[in-house]
N, C-alpha and C positions, 0 to 999 in steps of 0.2 A: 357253889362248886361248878367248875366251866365244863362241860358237855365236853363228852368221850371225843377222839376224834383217829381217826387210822386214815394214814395217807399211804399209796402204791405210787410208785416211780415208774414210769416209762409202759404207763397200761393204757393205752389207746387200742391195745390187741392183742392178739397174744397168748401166751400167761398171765399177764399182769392185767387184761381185761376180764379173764377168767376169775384172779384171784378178788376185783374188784364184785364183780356179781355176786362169786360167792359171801366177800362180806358186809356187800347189801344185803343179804339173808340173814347174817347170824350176827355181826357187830352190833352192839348196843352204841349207837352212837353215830356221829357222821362219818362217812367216809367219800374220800376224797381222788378222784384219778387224775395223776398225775401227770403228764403229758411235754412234749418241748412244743408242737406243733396247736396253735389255738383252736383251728377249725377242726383237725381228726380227734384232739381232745373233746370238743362240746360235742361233736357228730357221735363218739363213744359214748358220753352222757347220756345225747339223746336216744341212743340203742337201747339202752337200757331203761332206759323212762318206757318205752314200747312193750317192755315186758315186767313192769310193773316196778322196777326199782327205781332208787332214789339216788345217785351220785351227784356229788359236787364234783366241779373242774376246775383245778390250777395249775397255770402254767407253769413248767419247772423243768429246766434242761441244765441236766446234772453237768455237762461240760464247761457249764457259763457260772464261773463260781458268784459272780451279781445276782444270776437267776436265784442259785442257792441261799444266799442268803437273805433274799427280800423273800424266799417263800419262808425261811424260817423265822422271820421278824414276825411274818402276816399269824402263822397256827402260834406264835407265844404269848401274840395280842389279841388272837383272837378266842384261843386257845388255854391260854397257861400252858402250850406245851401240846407233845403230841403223845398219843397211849400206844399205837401201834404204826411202826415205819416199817414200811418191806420195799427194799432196796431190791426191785426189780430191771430197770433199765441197763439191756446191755446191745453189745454189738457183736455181729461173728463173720467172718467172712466167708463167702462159699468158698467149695470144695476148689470150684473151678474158674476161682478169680485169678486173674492174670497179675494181679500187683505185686512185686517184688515182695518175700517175704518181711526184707527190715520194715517196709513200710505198714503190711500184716501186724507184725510186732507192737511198731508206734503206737498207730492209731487201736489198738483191740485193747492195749494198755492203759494208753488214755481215758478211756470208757470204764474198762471194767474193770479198772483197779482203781486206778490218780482219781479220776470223776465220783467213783465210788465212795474211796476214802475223804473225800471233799464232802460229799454227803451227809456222813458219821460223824466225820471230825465239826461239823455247824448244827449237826440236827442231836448227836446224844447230849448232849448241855441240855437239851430242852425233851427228853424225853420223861416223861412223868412217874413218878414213882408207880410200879405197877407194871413200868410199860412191857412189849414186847419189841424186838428189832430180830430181821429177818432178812439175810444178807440170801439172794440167789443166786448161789452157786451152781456149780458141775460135778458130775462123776467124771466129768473130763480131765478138770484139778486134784484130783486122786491120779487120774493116768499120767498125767506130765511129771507127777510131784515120781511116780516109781520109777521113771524114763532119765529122772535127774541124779546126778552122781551122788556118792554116799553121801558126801561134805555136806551139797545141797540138803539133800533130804534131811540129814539130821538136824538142821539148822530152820528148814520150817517147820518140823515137828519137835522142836525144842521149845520146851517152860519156859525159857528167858531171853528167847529172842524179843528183839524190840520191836516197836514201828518205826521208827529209823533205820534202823537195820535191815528192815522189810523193803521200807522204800529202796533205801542202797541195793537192795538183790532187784528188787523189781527195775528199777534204772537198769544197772548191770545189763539184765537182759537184753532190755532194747538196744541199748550201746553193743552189744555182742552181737545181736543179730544184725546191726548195719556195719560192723565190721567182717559179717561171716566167719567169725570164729566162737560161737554156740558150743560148738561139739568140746574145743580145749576148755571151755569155763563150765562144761557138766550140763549144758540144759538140753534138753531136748526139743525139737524144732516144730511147736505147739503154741503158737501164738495165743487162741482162746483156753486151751488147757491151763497155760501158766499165768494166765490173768485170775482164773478160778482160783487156780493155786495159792496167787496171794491174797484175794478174797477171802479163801476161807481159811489162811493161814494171819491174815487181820481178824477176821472176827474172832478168832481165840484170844488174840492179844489186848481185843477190846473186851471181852467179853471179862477175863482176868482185872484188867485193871478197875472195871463197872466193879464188880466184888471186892476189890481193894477200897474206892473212893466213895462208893455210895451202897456199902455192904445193907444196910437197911430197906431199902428201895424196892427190892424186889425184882428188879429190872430182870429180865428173860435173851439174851441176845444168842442167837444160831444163826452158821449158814444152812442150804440144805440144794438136793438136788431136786428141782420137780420130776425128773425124766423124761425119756426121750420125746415131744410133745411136737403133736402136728401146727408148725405155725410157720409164718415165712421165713424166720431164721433158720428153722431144724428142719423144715421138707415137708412135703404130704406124705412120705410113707411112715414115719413116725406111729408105733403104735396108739401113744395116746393123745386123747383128745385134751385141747386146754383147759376143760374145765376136770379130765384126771389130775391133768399134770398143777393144778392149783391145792391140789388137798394136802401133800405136805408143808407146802409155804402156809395158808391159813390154818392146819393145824397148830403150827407155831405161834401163830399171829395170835391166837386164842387159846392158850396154856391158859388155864382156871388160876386165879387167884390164890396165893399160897403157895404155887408149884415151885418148886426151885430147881426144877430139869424138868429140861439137856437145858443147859448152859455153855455157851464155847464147845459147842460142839455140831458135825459135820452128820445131818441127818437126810436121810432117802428113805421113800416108804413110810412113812411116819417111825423110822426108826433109827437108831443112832448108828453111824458107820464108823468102824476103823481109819486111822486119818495118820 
């Protein structure tokens, strides 16, 4: 039987450094931090070697869909596959960045939804019976999704929206926002909010279809919000630290054996939210 194995995305710092330490402590198994950059990636290993933990490094820059899938050739060979993915990597723009919002829109898109979903779409084939996946969201994707017109709203929280259909809204956006007209198409002008949005408005639709195709498996998939977490994306005033803001993501990441919840579902606090 091939050794447990949980990989973290975009955890050179962070939260996803955090959530990496913590499952040096409790994973049965390797774990892996995942990184775009080679030197902040092994420089994070080595942090963590200094305080007594054990990480592996692979490089993997969720934008470069080559990247994506030579790392998931490498954990299926080397692996059979991976037990726990936490799709952490994202991007936010500050408050008080000067770049034209379309461009805000693109590129936050690109990241934290298209990158993301590129992710999922290469790594759930190879997640293992058993597994967990852990898509990190926002409470911010709760705020944009209230801010969007009724149509919208009921159509990300619809049972039989697609992923096609997702992607078409997710597009839409960015196209609305470099044409400045947002407001006539129902969205609100929330660039990192409505990337959350379709993030954790995919993980229900992956989460549904896992229980359709591989109803046996066990397989566990959520998104979730860590909160509000002192890191260079969210500020130093942030109340929590990133080893708070790590404990509902590895909560998830280590649902017990058996469990069969929260499934497709949008959890903060180690608890499940309205969505």
């Amino acid at each position: 039987m091939s050794a447990r194995v949980a990989v973290v995305t975009g955890s050179n710092k962070g939260i996803g450094l955090a959530i990496v330490r913590a499952l040096c402590k409790q994973f049965q198994g390797d774990v892996y931090l995942a990184a775009r950059d080679v030197g902040r990636g092994q420089e994070a290993v080595a942090s963590l070697a200094s305080e007594g933990l054990t990480a592996l490094f692979h490089q993997l820059d969720i934008n470069d869909l080559n990247s994506i899938t030579t790392a998931a050739a490498y954990f299926k060979d080397k692996y059979g596959g991976v037990d726990v993915l936490i799709n952490n990597a994202a991007i936010a723009f500050k408050v008080a960045d000067t770049a034209p919002f379309a461009v805000q829109a693109e590129v936050t898109l690109k990241t934290n939804f298209f990158a993301t979903r590129d992710m999922l779409t290469h790594f759930l084939p190879i997640i293992k019976a058993g597994g967990r996946v852990v898509n990190i969201s926002s409470i911010a994707g709760s705020r944009a999704l209230k801010q969007c017109s009724s149509a919208l709203q009921e159509r990300f929280r619809s049972e039989d929206i697609t992923e096609e259909e997702l992607v078409g809204l997710m597009q839409c956006f960015v196209e609305e926002a470099k044409k400045g007209e947002l407001k006539q198409g129902g969205w609100p002008e929330m660039a990192y909010g409505t990337s959350k949005t379709g993030l954790t408005t995919l993980s229900m639709i992956l989460a549904r279809r896992l229980s359709k195709e591989r109803p046996n498996d066990g397989i566990l998939l959520n998104a979730c919000c860590p909160g509000w977490v002192r890191t260079d994306m969210a500020g130093l005033k942030a109340p929590k630290s990133p080893d708070e803001g790590a404990v509902t993501p590895v909560y998830l990441a280590l649902l017990p054996p058996g469990a069969t919840e929260p499934h497709g579902k949008f959890v903060s606090e180690k608890e499940v939210q309205p969505w």
